[in-house]
N, C-alpha and C positions, 0 to 999 in steps of 0.2 A: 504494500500500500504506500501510496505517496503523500505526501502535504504540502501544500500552498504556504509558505511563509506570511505570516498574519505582517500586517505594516500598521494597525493599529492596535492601540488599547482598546479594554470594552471600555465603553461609555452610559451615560444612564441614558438613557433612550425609551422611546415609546413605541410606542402603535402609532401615528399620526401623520395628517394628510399634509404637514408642515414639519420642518425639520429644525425648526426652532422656538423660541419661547415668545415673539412676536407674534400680535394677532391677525389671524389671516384678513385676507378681504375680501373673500369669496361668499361671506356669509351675511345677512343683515342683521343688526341686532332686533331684536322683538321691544316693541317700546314697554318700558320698566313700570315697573308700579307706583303708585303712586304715595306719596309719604305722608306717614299719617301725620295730625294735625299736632302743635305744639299744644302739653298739656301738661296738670301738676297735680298730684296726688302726694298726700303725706303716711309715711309706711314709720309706724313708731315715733320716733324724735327726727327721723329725718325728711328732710323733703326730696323727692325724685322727681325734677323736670325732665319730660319728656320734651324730646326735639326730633327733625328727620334728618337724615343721612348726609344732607345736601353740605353740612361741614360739621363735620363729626368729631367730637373731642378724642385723642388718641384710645384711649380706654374702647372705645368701640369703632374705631376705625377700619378693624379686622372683619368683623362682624358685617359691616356697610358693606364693603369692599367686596368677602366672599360673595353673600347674597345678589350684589349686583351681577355677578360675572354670572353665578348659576340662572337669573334670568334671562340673561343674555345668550349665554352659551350652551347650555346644558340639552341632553338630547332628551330630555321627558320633561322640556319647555311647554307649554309654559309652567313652572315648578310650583309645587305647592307650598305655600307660605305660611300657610297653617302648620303643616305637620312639620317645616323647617323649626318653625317657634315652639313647637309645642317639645321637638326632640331637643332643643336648644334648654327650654325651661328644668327639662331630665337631665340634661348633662349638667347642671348646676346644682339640681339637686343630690345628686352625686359626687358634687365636687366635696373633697374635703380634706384641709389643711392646717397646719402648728405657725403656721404664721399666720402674722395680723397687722393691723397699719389702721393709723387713725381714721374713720371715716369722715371726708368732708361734710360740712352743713347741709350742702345742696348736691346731688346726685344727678348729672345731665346728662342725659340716657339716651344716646341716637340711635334709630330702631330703623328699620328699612320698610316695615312696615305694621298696622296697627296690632298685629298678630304679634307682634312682640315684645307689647308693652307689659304683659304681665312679668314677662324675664328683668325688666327694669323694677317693678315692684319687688318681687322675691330677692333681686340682687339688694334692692335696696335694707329691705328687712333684715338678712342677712350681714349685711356689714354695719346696718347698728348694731345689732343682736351681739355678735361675735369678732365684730373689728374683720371681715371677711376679708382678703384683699380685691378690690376691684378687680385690677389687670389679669391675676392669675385666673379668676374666676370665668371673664366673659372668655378666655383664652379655652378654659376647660369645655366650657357652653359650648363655642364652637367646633372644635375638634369630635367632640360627643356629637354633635348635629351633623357634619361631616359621613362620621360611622355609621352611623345608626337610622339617618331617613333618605341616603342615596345609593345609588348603586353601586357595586361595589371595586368598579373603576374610576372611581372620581376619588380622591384624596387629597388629603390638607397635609402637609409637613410644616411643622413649625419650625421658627429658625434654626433652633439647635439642632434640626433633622433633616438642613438641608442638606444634600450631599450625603447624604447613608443611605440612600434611597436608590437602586438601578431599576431603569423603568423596563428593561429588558424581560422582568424578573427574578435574574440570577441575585440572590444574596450577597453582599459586598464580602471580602475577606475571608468567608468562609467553603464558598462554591455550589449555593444548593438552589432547586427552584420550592417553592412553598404555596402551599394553597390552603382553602378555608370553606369546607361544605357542608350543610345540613343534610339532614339526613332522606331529601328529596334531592338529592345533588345541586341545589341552589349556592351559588356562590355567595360567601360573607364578609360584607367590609370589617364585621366587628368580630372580638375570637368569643366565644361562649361555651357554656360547658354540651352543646350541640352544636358549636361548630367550629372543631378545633383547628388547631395549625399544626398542616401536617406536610410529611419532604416528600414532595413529587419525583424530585429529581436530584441523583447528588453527581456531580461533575467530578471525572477520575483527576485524578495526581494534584486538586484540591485541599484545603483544610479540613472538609466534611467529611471528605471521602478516606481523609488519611488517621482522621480522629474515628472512623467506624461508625457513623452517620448514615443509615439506610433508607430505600423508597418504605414510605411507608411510617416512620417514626412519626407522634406525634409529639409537639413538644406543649412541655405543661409550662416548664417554668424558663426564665431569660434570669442569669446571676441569680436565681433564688426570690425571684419575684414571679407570682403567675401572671401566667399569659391572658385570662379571663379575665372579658371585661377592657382590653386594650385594641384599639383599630386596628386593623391587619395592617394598614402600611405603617404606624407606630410600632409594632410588634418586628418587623421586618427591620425597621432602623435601629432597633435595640440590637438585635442580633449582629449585624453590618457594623455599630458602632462609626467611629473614623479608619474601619480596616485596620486596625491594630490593636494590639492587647488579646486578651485570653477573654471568650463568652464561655460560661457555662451554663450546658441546654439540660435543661431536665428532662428525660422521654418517656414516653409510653409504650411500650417494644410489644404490642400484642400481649397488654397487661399485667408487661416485668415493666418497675420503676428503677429507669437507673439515669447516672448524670456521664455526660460526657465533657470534659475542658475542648476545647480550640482553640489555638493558639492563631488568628488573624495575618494572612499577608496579600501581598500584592497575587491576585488570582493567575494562572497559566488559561491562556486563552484557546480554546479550541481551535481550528481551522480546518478550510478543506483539504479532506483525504479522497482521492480517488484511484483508479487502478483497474487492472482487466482481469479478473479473477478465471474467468473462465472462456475458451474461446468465447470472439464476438458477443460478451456482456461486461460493460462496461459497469462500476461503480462510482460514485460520488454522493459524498457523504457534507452537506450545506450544515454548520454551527451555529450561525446567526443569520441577522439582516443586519450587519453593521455597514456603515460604506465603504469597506474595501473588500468585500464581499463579489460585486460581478466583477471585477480585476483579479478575484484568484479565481472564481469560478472561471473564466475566460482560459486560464491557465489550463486549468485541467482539462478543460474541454480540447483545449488544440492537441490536445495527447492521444485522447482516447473516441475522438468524435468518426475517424475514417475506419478507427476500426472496430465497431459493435454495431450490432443490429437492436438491442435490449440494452436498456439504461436503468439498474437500481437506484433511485433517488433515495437518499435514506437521510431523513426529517427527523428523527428520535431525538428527543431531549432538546428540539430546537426552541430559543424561549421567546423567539421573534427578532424584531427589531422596526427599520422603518419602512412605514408602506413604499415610498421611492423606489428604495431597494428593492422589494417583494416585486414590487412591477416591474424593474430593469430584470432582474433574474429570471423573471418569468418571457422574456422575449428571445431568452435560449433554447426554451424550451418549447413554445408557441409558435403556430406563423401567422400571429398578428391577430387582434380582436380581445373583447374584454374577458378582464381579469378578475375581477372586483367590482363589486357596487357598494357603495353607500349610502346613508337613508339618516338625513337631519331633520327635524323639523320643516326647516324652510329651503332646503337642499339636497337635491338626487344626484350622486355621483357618478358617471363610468370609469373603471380605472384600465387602459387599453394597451396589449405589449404590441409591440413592431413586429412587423413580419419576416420572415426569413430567417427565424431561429439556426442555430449548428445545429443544436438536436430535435427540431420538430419533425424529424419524419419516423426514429426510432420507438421501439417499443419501451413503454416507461410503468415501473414498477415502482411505487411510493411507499417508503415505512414510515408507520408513526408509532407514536405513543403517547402516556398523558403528558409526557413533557415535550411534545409539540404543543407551540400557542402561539397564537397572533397571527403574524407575518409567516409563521413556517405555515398553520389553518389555513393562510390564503391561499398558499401558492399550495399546497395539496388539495384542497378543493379544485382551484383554478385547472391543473393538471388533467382531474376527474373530468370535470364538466368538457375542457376544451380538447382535450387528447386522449381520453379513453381512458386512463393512467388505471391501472389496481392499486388499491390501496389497502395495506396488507397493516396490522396490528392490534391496538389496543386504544379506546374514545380517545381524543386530543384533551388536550385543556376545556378549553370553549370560553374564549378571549374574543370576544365580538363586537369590543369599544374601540373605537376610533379617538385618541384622547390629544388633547392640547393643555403645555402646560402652562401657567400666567405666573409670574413672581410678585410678591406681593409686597405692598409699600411698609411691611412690619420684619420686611426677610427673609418670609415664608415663600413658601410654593401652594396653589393647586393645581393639581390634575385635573381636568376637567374633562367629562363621557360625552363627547360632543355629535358625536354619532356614531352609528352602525354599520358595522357590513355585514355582505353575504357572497356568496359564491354567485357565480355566472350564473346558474340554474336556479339561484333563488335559496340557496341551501344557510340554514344560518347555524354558528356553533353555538350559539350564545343558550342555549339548553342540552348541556352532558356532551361538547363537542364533536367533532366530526367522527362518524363513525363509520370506519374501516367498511369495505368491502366484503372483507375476509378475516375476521380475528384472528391472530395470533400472538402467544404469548414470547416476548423474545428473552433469551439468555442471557446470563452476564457475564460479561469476560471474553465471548465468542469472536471469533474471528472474521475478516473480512469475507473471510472463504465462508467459512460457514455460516454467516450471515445470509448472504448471495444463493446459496445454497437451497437454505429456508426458504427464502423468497421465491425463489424458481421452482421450487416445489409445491409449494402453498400457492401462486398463481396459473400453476399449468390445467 
């Protein structure tokens, strides 16, 4: 087997129809709601003026700020304001802390809308009552309103978690993919004790993979705190840290409890492997959708392209990357026509490869598994729909947000689910991802040969 020389680092990366933190212009925004009226209610000894968004004392600038963007952007626009407020008033109620800070006389509480002024009363009670601290508080609201009333590609990182975060879904410094589903296979932004966080995928010559970290683990605890009760992309940033230092995961091993340390470094990056294991069957083996990705794939292809008739594509533990990408990769393999659709509120997209691919006239055999997501879902659909492709394995992910992300005026990020895709046929992963043609369960450790092997047998 051969490999592509990787020329980059991973990066944190998304799914998205933009390849940076700039808001596109392809989209109109939906006119905002309207703010509610300034008003003053007295909550114990303190007074809480109510005010709207339109200049927001810092304490809820975050608060403003998110809410606008999710009307603006968000793919289940126009969003609900109520059940934002009401998850927002939960996360407060929940909040609780050993510090305290004098409360001012007057409480000026900019709301986005009238839906949330009771979170201005309860905060304000609150911080007479017990000296609450404002900032930490609406900080909590939010991130809690975040988890808990959207779907579960849209996320908040607060400052301290910017940058622990790969939007790929590889785990920073330890090497693993991670997911979060109830017991309807529904995907969860929040961990609960039904919907835990568990390792999809652990990536070889890693720190997960070298500290004995299996498919399948769940973890309970991060340093001896539990995971319950924390957003999954919080939970995610704990684990990642700044990539260094030692985490320790607490697991759940099919009902043995035990702790594993990690020691954190700079990750060994996958890259393309390809090679002709068998007469006239070529293999290549796609890591990512990073963007040096159709420059090695290109590579590989000028090797092996004159001489097979059958091309094993093998997608396994691919954890996506960017759509660009997926659609340049996919015009090696296509002769031209779409690839991808998406589906915004107020925008239908085509996403179309070029024609004249190296390998669209070959026979193509597709492996997955659940750690296929995203960008690897598209271009394995895309293959199905437009070139007949077998699709040999085990459900993908079912990663089916299109997401953009906005940096925020406090240092933060969101993520934000700004639409949908689906396959050329209409096919969507976004319920227990794409499923295979032909299950199969694959081995660990196997080889190129006997991977290829599988494959040719399971699709003949």
């Amino acid at each position: 087997m051969t490999s592509m020389r990787r020329l980059l680092p991973v990066l944190a990366l998304i799914v998205a129809g933009c390849a940076a933190s700039s808001t596109p212009t392809t989209q109109t925004a939906p006119p905002t709601t309207s703010a509610p009226p300034s008003t003053t209610s007295t909550t114990v000894s303190q007074v809480v003026q109510v005010q709207s968004c339109s200049s927001p004392p810092v304490t809820f600038s975050n608060l403003c700020e998110i809410v606008d963007l999710l009307e603006d952007w968000h793919v289940d626009r126009p969003v609900d304001t109520v059940s934002l407020a009401e998850t927002a008033l939960a996360g407060l109620a929940a909040f609780d802390t050993n510090a305290t800070e004098e409360p001012p006389r007057t409480l000026f509480c900019a709301v986005p809308t009238e839906s949330f002024v009771s979170l201005c009363d309860e905060l304000g009670r609150r911080m007479t009552e017990s000296q609450l601290p404002a900032g930490q508080a609406v900080e909590a609201a939010v991130a809690y309103m975040i988890d808990a009333a959207l779907d579960p590609f849209t996320y908040y990182l607060p400052p301290e978690q910017v940058g622990q975060f790969r939007f790929n879904g590889i785990v920073g410094g330890i090497g693993v993919l991670l997911d979060a589903r109830d017991a309807a296979g529904s995907k969860c932004a929040q961990i609960t004790a039904v919907c835990q966080l568990e390792v999809v995928t652990v990536l070889e010559e890693n720190p997960g993979f070298e500290a004995g970290l299996s498919e399948g683990d769940v973890i309970v605890t991060i340093d001896g705190a539990p995971t319950e009760g924390l957003g999954f992309a919080s939970a995610v940033a704990l684990i990642a840290g700044d990539e260094t230092g030692v985490v320790t995961l607490g697991l759940d091993r099919d009902g043995q409890m035990l702790e594993i340390a990690i020691e954190r470094r700079e990750l060994l990056v996958p890259t393309v492997e390809y090679g002709i294991p068998f007469d006239r069957v070529g293999y290549i083996s796609i890591p990512d959708f990073e963007f040096d990705i159709p420059a090695l794939l290109d590579g590989a292809i000028d090797e092996i392209a004159g001489s097979v008739d059958t091309v094993v594509v093998d997608l396994r533990d691919n954890p996506g990357g960017f759509v660009d990408t997926v659609v340049e990769v996919s015009d090696r393999f296509v002769d031209g026509g779409v690839v991808m659709v998406s589906d915004a509120p107020d925008e239908f997209l085509e996403y179309t490869a070029r024609p004249g691919g190296a390998l669209s006239s070959q026979r193509l055999i597709v492996l997955v598994n659940s750690g296929t997501a995203s960008a690897a879902e598209v271009l394995a659909g895309a293959l199905r729909d437009r070139r007949g492709a077998v699709v040999l394995g085990t459900n993908t992910f079912g990663k089916d947000a299109v997401q953009i992300p906005f940096s925020l005026r406090n240092g933060g990020e969101l993520y934000v689910a700004v639409a949908r895709w689906s396959t050329p046929a209409g096919e969507s992963v976004g319920n227990g991802g794409l499923v295979p043609d032909i299950p199969v369960e694959w081995p660990t450790g196997a080889s190129m040969e006997d991977i290829v092997t599988i494959a040719l047998e399971a699709a003949s």
